[in-house]
VOZA-14806 format. One record per residue (C-alpha): residue number from 1; residue in one letter; x, y, z. Coordinates in steps of 0.001 Angstrom, whole numbers. Layout:
+------+------+---------+---------+---------+
! nuke ! volo !      c1 !      c2 !      c3 !
+------+------+---------+---------+---------+
!  NUM !    A !       X !       Y !       Z !
...
+------+------+---------+---------+---------+
//
This chain:
+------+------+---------+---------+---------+
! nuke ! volo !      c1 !      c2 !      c3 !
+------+------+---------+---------+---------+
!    1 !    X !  -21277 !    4445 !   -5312 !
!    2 !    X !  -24131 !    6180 !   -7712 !
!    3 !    X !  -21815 !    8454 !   -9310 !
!    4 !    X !  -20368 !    6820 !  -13271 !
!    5 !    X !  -17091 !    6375 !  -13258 !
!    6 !    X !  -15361 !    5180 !  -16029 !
!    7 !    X !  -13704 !    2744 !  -13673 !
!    8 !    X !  -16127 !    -610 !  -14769 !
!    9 !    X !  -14931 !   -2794 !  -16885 !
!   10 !    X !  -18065 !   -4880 !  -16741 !
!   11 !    X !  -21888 !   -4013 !  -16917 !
!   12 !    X !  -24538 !   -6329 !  -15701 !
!   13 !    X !  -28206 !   -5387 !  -16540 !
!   14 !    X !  -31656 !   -6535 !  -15010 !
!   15 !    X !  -33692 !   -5835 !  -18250 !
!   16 !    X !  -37221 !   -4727 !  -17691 !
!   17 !    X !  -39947 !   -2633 !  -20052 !
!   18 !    X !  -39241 !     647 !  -18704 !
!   19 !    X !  -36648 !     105 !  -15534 !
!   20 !    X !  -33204 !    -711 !  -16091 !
!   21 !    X !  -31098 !   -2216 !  -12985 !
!   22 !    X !  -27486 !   -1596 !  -13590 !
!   23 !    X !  -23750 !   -2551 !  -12039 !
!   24 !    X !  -20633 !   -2278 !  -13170 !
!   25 !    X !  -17274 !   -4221 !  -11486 !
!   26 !    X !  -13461 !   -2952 !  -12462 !
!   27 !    X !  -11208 !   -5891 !  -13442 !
!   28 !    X !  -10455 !   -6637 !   -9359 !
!   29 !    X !  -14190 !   -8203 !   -9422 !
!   30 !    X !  -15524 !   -5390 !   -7194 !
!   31 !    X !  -18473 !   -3708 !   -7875 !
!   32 !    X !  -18102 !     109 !   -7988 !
!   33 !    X !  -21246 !    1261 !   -9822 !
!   34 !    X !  -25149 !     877 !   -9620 !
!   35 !    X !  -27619 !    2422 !  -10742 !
!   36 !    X !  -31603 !    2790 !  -11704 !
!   37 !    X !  -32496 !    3486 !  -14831 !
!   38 !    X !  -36092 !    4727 !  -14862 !
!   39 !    X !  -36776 !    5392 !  -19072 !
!   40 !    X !  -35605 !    3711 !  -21871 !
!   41 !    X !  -34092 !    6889 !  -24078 !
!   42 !    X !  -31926 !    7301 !  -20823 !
!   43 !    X !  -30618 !    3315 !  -20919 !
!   44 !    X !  -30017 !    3656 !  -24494 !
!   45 !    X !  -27619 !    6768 !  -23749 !
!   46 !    X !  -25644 !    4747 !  -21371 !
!   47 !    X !  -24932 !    2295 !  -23610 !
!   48 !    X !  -24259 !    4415 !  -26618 !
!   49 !    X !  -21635 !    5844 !  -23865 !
!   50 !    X !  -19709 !    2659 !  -23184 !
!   51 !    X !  -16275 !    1912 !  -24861 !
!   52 !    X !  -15109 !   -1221 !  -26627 !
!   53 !    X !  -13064 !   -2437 !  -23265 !
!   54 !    X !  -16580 !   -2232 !  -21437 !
!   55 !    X !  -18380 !   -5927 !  -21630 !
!   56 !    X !  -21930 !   -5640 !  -21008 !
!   57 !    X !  -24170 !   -8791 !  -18930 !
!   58 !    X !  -27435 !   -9453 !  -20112 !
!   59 !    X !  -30062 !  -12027 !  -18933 !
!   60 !    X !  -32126 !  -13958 !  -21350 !
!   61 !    X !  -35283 !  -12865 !  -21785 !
!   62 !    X !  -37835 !  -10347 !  -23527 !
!   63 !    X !  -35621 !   -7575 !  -25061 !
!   64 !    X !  -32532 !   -8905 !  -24461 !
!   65 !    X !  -31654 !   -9658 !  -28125 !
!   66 !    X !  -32723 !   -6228 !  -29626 !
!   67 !    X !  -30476 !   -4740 !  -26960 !
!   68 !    X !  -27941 !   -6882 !  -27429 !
!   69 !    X !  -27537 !   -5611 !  -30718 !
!   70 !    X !  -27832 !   -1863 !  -29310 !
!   71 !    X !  -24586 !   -2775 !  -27807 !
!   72 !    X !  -23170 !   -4478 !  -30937 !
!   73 !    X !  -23972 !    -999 !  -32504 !
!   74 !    X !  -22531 !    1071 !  -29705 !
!   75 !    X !  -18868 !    -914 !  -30045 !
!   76 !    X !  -18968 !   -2698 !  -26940 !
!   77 !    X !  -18630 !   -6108 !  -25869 !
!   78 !    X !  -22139 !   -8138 !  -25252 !
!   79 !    X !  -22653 !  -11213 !  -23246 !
!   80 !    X !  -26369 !  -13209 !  -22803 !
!   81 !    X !  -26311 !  -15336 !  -19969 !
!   82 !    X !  -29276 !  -18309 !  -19515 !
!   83 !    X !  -31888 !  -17271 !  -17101 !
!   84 !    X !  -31782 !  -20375 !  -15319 !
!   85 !    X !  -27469 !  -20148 !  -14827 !
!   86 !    X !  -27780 !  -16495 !  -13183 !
!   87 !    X !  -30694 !  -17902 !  -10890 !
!   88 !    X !  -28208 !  -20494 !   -9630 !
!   89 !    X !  -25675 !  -17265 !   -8765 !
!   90 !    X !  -28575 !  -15208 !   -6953 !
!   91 !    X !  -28011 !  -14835 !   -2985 !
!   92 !    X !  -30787 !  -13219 !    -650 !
!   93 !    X !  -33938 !  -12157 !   -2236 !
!   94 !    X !  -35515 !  -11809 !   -5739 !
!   95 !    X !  -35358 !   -8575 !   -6662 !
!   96 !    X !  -33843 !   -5995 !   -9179 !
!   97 !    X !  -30869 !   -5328 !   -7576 !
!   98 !    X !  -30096 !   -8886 !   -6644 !
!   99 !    X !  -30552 !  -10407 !   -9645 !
!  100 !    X !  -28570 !   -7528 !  -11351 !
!  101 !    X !  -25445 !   -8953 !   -9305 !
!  102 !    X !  -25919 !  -12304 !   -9562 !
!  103 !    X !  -25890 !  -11473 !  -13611 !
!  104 !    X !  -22295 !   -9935 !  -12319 !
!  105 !    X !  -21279 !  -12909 !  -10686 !
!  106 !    X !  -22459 !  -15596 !  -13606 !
!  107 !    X !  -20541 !  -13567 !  -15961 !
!  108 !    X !  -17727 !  -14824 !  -14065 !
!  109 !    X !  -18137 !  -18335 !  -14525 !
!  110 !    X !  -16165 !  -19610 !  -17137 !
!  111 !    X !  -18430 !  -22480 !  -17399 !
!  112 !    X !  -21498 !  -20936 !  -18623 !
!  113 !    X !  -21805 !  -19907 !  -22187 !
!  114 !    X !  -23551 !  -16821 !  -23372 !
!  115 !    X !  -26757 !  -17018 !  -25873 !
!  116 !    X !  -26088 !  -16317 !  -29392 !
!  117 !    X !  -26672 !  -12945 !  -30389 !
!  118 !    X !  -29680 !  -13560 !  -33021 !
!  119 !    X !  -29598 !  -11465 !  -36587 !
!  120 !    X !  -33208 !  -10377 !  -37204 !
!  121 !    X !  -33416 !  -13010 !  -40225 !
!  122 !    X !  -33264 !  -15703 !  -37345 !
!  123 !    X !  -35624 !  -14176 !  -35128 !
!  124 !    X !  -37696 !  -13912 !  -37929 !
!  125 !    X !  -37838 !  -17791 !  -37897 !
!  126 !    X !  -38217 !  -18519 !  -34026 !
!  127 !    X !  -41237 !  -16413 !  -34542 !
!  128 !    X !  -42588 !  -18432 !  -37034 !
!  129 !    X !  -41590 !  -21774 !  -35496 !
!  130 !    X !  -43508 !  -20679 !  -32390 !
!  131 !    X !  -46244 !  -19205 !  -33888 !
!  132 !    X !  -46429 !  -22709 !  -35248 !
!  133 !    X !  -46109 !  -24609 !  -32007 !
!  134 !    X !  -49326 !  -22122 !  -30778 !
!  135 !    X !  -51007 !  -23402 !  -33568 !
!  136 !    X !  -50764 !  -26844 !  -33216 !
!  137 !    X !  -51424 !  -26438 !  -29223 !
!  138 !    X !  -54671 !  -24772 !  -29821 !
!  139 !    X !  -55447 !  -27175 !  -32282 !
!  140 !    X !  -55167 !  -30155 !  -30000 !
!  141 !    X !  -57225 !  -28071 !  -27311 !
!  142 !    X !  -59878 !  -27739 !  -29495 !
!  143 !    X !  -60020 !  -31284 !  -30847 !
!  144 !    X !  -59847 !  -32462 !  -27112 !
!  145 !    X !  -62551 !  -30408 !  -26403 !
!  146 !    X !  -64627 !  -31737 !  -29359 !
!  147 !    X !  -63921 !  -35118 !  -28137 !
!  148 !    X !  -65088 !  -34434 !  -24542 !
!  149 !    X !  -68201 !  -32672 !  -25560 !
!  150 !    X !  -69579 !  -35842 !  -27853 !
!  151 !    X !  -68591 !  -38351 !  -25370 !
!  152 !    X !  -71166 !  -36888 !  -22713 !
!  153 !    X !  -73787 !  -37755 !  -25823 !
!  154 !    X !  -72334 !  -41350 !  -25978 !
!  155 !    X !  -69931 !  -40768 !  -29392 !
!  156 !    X !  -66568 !  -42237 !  -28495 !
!  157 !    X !  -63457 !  -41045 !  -31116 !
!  158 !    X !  -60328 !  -42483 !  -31680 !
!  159 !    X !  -57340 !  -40275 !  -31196 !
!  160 !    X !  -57056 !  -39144 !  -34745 !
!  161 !    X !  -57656 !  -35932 !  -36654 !
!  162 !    X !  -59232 !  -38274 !  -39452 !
!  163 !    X !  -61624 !  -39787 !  -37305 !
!  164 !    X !  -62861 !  -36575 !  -35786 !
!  165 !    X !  -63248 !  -35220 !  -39054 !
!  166 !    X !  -65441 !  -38098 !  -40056 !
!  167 !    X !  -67373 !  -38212 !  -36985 !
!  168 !    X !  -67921 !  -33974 !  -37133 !
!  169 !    X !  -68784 !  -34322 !  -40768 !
!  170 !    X !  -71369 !  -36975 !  -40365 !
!  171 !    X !  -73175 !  -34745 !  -37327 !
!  172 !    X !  -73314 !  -31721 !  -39970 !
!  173 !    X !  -74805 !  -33878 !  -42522 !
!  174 !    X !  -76870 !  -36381 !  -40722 !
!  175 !    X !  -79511 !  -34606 !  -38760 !
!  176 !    X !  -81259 !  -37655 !  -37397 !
!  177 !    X !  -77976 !  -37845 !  -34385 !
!  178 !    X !  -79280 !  -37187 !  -31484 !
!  179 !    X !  -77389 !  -34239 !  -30482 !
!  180 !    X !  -79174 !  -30862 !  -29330 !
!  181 !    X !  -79358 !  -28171 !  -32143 !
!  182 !    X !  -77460 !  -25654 !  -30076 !
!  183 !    X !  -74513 !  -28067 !  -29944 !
!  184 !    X !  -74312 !  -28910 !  -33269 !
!  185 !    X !  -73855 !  -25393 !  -33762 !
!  186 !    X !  -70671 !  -25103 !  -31462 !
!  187 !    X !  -68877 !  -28374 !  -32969 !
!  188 !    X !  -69528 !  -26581 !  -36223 !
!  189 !    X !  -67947 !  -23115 !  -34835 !
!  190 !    X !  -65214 !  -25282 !  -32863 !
!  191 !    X !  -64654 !  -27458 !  -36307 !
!  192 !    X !  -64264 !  -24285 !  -38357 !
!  193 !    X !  -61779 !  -22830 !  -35842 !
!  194 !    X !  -59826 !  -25725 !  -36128 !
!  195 !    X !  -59548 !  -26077 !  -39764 !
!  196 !    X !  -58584 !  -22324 !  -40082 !
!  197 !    X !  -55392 !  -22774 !  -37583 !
!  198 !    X !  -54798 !  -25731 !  -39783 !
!  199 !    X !  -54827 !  -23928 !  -43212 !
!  200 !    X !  -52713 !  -21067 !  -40986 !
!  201 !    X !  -49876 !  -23437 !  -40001 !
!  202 !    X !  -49572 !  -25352 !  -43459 !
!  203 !    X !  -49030 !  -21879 !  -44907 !
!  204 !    X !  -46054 !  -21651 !  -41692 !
!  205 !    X !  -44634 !  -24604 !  -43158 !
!  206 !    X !  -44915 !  -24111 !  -46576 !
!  207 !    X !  -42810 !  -20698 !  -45773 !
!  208 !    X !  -40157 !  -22557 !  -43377 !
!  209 !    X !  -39807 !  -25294 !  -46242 !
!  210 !    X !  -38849 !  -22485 !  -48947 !
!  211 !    X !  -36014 !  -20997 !  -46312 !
!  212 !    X !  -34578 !  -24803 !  -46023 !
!  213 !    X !  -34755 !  -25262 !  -49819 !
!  214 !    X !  -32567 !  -21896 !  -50012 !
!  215 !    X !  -30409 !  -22319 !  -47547 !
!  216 !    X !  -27244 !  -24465 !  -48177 !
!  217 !    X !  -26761 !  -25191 !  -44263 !
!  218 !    X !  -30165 !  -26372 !  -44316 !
!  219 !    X !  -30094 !  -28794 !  -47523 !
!  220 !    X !  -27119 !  -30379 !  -46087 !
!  221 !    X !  -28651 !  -30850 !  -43156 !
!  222 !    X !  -31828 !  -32227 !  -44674 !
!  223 !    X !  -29555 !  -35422 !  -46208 !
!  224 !    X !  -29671 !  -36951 !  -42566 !
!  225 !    X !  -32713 !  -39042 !  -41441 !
!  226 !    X !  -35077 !  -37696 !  -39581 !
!  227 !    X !  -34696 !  -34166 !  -40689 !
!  228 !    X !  -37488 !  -32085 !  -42469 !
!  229 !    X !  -37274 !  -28388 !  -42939 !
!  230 !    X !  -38897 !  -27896 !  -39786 !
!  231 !    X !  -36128 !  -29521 !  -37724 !
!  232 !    X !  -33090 !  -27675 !  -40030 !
!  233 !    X !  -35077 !  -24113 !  -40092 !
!  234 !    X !  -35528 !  -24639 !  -35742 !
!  235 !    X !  -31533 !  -24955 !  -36041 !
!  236 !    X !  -30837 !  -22069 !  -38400 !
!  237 !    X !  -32826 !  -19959 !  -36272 !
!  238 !    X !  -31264 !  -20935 !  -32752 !
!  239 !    X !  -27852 !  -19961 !  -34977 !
!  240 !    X !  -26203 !  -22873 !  -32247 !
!  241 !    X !  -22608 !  -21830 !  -32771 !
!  242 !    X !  -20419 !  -25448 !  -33975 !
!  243 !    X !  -17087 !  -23858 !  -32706 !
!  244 !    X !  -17811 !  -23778 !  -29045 !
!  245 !    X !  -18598 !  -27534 !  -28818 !
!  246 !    X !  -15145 !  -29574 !  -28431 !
!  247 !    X !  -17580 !  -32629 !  -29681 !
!  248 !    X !  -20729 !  -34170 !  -31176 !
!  249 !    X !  -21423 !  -35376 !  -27983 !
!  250 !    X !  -21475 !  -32074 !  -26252 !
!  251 !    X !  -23419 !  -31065 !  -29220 !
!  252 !    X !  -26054 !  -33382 !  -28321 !
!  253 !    X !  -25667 !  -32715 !  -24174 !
!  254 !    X !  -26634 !  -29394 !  -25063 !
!  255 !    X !  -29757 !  -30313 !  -26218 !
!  256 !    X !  -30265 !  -32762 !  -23272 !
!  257 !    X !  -30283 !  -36220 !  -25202 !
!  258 !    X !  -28036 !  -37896 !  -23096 !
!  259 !    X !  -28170 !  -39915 !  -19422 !
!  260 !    X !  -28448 !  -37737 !  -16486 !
!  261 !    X !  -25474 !  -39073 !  -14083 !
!  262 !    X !  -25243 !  -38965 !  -10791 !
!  263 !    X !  -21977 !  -40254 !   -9656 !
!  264 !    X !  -19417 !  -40180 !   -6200 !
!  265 !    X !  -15948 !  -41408 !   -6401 !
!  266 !    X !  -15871 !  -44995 !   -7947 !
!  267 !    X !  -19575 !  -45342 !   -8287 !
!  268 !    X !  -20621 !  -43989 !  -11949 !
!  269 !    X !  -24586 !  -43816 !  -12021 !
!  270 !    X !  -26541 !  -43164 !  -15486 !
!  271 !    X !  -30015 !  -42393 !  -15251 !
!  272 !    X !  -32388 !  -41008 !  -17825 !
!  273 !    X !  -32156 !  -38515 !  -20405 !
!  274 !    X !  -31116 !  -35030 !  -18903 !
!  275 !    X !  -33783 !  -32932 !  -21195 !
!  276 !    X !  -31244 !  -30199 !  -20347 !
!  277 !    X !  -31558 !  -27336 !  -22926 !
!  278 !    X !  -33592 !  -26396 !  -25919 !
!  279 !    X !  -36973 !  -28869 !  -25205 !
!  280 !    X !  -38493 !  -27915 !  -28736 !
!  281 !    X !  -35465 !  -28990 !  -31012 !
!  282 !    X !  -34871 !  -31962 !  -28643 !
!  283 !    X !  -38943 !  -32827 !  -28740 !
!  284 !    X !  -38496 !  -32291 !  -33159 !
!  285 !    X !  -35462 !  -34463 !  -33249 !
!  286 !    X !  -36582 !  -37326 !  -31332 !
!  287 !    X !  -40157 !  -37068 !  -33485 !
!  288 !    X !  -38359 !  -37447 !  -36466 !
!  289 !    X !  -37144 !  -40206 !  -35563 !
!  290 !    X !  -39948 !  -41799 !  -34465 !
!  291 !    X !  -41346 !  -41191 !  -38284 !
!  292 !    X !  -37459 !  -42987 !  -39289 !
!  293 !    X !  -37946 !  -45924 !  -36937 !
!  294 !    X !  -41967 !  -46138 !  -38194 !
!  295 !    X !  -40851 !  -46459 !  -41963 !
!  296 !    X !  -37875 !  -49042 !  -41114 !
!  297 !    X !  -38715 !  -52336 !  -43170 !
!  298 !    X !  -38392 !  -55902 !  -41126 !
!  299 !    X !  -36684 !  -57469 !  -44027 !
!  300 !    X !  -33663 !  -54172 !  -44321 !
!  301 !    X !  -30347 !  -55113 !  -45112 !
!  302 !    X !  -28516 !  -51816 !  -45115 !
!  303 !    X !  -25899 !  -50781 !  -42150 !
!  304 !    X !  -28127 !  -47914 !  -40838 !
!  305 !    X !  -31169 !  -50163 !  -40966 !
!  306 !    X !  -29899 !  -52874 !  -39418 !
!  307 !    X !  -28211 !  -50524 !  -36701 !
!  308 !    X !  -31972 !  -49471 !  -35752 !
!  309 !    X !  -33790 !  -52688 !  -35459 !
!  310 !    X !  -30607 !  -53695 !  -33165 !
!  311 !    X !  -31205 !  -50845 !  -31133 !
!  312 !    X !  -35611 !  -51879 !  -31132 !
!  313 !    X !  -34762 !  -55030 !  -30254 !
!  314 !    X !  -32704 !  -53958 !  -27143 !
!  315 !    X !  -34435 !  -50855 !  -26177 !
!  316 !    X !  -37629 !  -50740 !  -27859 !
!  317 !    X !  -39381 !  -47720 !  -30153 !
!  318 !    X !  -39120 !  -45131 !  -27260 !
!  319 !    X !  -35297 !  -46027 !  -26397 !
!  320 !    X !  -34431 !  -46267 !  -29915 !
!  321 !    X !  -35712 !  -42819 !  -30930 !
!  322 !    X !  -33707 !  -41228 !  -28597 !
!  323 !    X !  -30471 !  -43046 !  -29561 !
!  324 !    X !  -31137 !  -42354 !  -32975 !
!  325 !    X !  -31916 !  -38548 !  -32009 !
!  326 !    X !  -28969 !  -38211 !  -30286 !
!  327 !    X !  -26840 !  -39793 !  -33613 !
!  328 !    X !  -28253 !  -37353 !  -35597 !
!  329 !    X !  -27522 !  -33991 !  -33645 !
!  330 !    X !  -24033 !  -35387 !  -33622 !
!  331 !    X !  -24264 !  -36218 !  -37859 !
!  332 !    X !  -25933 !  -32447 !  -37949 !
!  333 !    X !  -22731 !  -30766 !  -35730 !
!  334 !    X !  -20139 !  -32604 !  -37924 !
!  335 !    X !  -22071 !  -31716 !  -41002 !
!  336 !    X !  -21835 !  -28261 !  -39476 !
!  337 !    X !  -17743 !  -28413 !  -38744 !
!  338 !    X !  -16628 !  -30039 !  -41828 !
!  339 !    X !  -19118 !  -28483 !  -44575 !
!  340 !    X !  -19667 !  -31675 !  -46020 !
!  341 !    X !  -23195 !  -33905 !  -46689 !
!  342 !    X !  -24153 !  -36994 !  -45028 !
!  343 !    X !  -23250 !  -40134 !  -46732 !
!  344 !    X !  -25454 !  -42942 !  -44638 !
!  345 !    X !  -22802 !  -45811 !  -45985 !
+------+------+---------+---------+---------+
//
């Protein structure tokens, strides 16, 4: 059972730091090959080893896309399966060897499709897009924690960066607040903090918007409402491929802005939105078009216009975002399948 044979016509692998759990299955499904891999320069042998009939399994996850282009480079076939699809194939315990065949067993389900394998120009960008995100996350902790700290002196702040900027400026300067010494020196250190991560991220986007201004992809997709550079550049680097979608709708599934359904027989049941897939593209697209909805005049007479106060009326802001969220990712996979630029008439 330990001993390689060349028998495998599928690898599954439990990817780890140092620790490799492998299996292999001939084309009858069964498995006829495990193994431990205990070093890294030994994993990388194997796969250098494997032929171009060989299809390797890999779960998504850290490493998985450098070694799925180890196996690119080797001539063999390379599949990345979502985490959260093998979990649903795992039986008994969680451990390596389990989840090594339930990797086996999830690469035989039709139904799920693999993870792009990323070029290094596109992980380049998910790096940046979530150094980004860690930005703004630590900015918002520290501008919560501003606002907590002054309200146990009595100085209540609205829920805008301007207004805490005003109110921390006017502590620095104005001495006569009553506000203990030490304390005014931690707002200040807090305060600094936060306007570093802010000049930090504006340089992010400043970097993201020059990849969207050379990227054709990206300027086409940039003609749709509600899409900055940020949103096109989070697409570019997911590299979503347009083929394996039969429509925009599936397009937009993917990314979880439809109605969850629950349904038997007869009885069709639509509930609220899936958020099934990527949640930072689906959480950018449905923010842009908040900031679409926000700029929409009362007294608009064009088609797209009037399509969005329609949907205000009968939904409201929250309901209409997502609708017009959902158009877009369909406008963006069409822009995608047909090379051509958005025309909102």
């Amino acid at each position: 059972m330990n001993k390689v044979t060349p028998a495998f016509v599928r690898l599954a692998v439990d990817l780890a730091k140092q620790v490799f759990q492998v299996a292999g299955e001939d084309a009858c499904g069964r498995v006829v090959y495990e193994e431990r891999i205990k070093s890294r320069p030994a994993f990388s042998k194997l796969l250098a080893g494997l032929g171009a009939q060989v299809e390797v399994l890999l779960e998504t996850g850290p490493g998985a896309q450098a070694w799925a282009r180890q196996v690119q480079e080797a001539g063999a076939k390379v599949r990345i399966l979502p985490a959260q699809r093998v979990a649903e194939h795992r039986s008994g315990a969680k451990n390596d060897r389990n989840d090594c065949l339930a990797i086996l067993r999830a690469g035989r389900d039709e139904a799920i499709h693999g993870v792009p394998v990323k070029t290094v120009h596109a992980l380049e960008m998910q790096a940046e897009h979530r150094v980004r995100t860690g930005y703004i996350r630590r900015q918002t902790s520290i501008s919560n924690q501003v606002r907590g700290i002054l309200l146990e002196h009595g100085i209540a702040i609205a829920k805008s960066n301007s207004a805490l900027a005003l109110w921390v400026t006017r502590i620095q300067q104005d001495t006569s607040f009553p506000i203990p010494e030490m304390l005014r020196e931690i707002i200040a250190d807090l305060w600094a903090e936060w306007e570093h991560l802010g000049q930090r991220r504006k340089r992010l986007d400043r970097q993201l918007e020059q990849i969207a201004q050379n990227d054709e992809v990206a300027r086409r997709r940039m003609t749709i409402r509600g899409f900055g550079p940020i949103m096109t550049t989070a697409l570019l680097a997911k590299q979503t491929q347009p083929e394996r979608f039969p429509n925009a709708r599936q397009f937009a599934a993917y990314f979880g802005l439809v109605p969850d359904q629950h349904s038997s027989g007869s009885t069709v049941r639509l509930g609220r939105m899936t958020r099934r897939g990527d949640g930072y593209i689906r959480s950018l697209a449905v923010t842009g078009a908040q900031s679409v909805l926000h700029r929409v005049r009362a007294d608009a007479t064009g088609a797209d216009d009037k399509r969005l106060q329609r949907w205000c009326r009968q939904h409201g802001k929250k309901g209409a975002a997502i609708r017009l969220a959902n158009r877009n990712l369909r406008i963006a996979w069409i822009l995608m399948t047909t090379q051509a630029e958005y025309q909102p008439q």
